[in-house]
C-alpha positions in Angstrom: 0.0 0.0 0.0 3.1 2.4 0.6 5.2 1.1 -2.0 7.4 3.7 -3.5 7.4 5.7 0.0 10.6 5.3 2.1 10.3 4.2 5.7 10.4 7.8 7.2 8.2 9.5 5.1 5.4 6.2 6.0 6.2 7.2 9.3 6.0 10.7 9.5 2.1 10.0 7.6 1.3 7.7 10.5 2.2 10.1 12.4 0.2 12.4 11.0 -2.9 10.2 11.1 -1.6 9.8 15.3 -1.8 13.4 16.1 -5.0 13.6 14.7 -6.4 10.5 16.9 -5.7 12.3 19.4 -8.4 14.1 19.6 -10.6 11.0 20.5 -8.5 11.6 23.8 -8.6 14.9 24.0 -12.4 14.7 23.8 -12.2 11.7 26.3 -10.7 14.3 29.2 -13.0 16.9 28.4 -16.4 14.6 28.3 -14.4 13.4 32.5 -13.7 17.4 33.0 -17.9 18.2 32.4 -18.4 15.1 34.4 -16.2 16.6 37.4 -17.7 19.8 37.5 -14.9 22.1 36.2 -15.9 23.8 33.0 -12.7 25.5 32.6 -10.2 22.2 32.2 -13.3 20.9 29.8 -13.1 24.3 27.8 -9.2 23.6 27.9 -9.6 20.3 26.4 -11.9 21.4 23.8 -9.4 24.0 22.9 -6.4 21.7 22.5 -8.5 19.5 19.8 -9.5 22.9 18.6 -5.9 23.9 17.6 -5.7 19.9 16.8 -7.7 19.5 14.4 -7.0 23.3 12.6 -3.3 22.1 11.8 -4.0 18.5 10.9 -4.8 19.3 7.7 -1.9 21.2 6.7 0.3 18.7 8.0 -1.4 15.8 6.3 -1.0 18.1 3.2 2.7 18.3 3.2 3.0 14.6 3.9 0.6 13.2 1.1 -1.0 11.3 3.4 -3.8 9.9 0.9 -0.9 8.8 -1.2 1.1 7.7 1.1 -1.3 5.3 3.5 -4.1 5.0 0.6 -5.7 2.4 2.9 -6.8 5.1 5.7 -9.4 7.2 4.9 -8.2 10.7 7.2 -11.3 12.1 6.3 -13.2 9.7 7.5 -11.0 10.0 11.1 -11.3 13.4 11.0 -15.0 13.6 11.5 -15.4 11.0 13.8 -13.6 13.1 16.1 -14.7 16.7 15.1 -18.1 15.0 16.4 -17.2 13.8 19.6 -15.0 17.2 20.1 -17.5 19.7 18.5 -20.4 18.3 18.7 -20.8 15.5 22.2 -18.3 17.2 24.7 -20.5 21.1 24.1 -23.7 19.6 24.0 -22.8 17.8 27.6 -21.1 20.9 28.8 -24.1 23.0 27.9 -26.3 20.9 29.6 -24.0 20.3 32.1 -23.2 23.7 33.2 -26.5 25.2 33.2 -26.0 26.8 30.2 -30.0 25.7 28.9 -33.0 26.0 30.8 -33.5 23.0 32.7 -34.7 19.9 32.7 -36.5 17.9 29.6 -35.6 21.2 27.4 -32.1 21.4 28.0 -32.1 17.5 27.2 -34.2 18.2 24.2 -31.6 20.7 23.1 -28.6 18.8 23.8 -30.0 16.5 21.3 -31.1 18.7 18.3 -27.1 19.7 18.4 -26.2 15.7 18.1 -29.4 15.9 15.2 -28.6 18.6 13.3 -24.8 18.3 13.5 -25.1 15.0 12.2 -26.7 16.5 8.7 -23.7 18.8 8.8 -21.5 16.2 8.9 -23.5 13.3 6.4 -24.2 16.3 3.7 -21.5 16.1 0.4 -22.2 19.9 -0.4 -21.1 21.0 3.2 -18.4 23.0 1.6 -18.6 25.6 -1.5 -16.1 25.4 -3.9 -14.0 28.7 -2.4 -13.7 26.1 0.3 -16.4 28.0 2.8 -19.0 26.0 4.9 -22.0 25.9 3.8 -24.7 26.6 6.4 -23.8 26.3 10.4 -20.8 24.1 10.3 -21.6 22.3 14.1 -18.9 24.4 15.7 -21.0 24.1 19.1 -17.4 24.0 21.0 -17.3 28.0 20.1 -21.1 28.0 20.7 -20.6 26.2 24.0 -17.7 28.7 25.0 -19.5 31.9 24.0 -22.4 30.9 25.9 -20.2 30.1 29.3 -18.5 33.6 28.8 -21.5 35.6 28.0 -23.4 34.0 31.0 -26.8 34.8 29.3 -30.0 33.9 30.3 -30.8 30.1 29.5 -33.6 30.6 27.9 -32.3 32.9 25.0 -29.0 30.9 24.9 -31.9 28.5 23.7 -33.3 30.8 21.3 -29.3 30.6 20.2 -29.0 27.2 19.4 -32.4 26.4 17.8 -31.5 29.1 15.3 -27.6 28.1 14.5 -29.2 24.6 14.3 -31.9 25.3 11.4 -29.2 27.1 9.9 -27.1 24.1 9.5 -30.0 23.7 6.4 -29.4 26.9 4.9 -26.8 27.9 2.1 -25.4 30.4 4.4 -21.6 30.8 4.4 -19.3 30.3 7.3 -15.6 31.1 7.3 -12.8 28.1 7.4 -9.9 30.5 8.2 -7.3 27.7 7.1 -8.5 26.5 3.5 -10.4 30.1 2.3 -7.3 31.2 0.2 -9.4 34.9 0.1 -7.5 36.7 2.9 -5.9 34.3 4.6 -3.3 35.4 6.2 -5.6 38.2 7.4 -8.0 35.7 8.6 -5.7 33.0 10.4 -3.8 36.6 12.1 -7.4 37.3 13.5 -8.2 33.9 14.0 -5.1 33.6 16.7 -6.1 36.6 17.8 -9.1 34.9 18.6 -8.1 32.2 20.3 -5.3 33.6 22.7 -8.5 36.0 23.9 -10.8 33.1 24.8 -7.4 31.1 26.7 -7.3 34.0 28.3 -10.9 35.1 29.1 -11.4 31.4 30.5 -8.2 31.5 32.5 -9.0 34.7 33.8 -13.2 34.1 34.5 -14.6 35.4 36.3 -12.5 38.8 35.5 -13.0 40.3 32.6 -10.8 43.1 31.1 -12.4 45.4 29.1 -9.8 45.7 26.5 -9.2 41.9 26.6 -13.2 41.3 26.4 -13.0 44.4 23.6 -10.7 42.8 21.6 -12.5 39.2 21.6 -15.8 40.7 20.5 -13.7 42.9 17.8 -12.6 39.8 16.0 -16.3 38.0 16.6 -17.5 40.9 14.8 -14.4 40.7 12.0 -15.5 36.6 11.6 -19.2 37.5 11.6 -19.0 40.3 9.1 -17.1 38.3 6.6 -19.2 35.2 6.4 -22.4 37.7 5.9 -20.3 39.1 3.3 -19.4 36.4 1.3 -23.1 35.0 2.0 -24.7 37.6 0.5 -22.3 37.7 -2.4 -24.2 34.3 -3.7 -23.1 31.6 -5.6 
């Protein structure tokens, strides 16, 4: 299946195909952090698969990986474990955490993320050919950790998630900062913005700079204004 490949460069795919797989662990510590009680280790977790699964690609890329290991279908991997990590772990820690109102509603809402998320993740046209997703792309790990650092009420953070899940049906446009060659240095610069904000925001909960908390919502806005953009733009 590798012939024509040198041992190292067999190894360094496999190794490839490893670091991904580890997000089945990663999610693993974060569905025993939600069961423990301490949203910020889960939210820690859920950020390590995060940066996981953002730079798995590329290295995959630069490894050939499909023509390397043929037999292993790293797509297929891949989205088994962008479901556990961002679609299971958030919809316990939501429910978990108090995050939706109570009860046989927060339950019920728990599972329309596992039900819609797995359309996202079945449907063939879930990216456009400029490589954006196309309608909600089940990022309820960002969903889950806007909601903890908002601290809204319950009740319109469920307002929140019925509407991102019905748009998971819709032909709007959501940015993939890595793979959208439009901007993308720009967009993976604000994207790390991004993240080192919310490490710090959950480190530092429940203090809340303003400039910090400023700066967060800045490139919320930046992420939100160009996937309306490039929504209504069309086909």
């Amino acid at each position: 299946m590798s012939a024509g490949y040198g041992i190292t460069h067999r190894l360094s795919a496999w190794g490839v195909h490893i670091f991904t797989a580890s997000g089945a662990v990663l999610g693993l510590l974060g569905l025993l952090a939600a069961a423990a009680g301490d949203a910020k280790l889960c939210l820690m977790w859920l950020g390590i698969a995060l940066v996981v699964d953002g730079v798995d690609g590329t290295l995959a890329r630069r490894v050939s990986v499909k023509q390397v290991l043929p037999g292993i279908d790293g797509s297929a991997l891949d989205l088994v474990i962008d479901y556990l990590t961002y679609v299971v772990v958030p919809a316990v820690f939501m429910h978990r955490f108090g995050l939706l109102p109570e009860g046989l509603v927060s339950i019920a809402l728990a599972a329309w993320v596992l039900l819609t998320a797995l359309y996202c993740f079945a449907n063939v046209g879930m990216k456009s050919g400029d490589n954006y997703f196309v309608g909600f792309p089940a990022i309820w790990n960002v969903v889950a950790l806007y909601l903890w650092l908002l601290d809204l009420n319950p009740w319109f953070n469920a307002a929140v998630v019925v509407a991102l899940g019905l748009l998971t049906f819709t032909t709007v446009k959501f940015l993939h900062p890595f793979r959208v060659k439009a901007l993308m240095p720009l967009n993976i610069a604000v994207t790390t913005v991004w993240l080192l904000c919310c490490i710090a925001l959950v480190v530092l909960e429940p203090a809340r700079p303003g400039w910090l908390f400023g700066l967060w919502l800045a490139t919320s806005i930046y992420y939100a204004a160009v996937c309306a953009w490039r929504s209504l733009r069309g086909p």
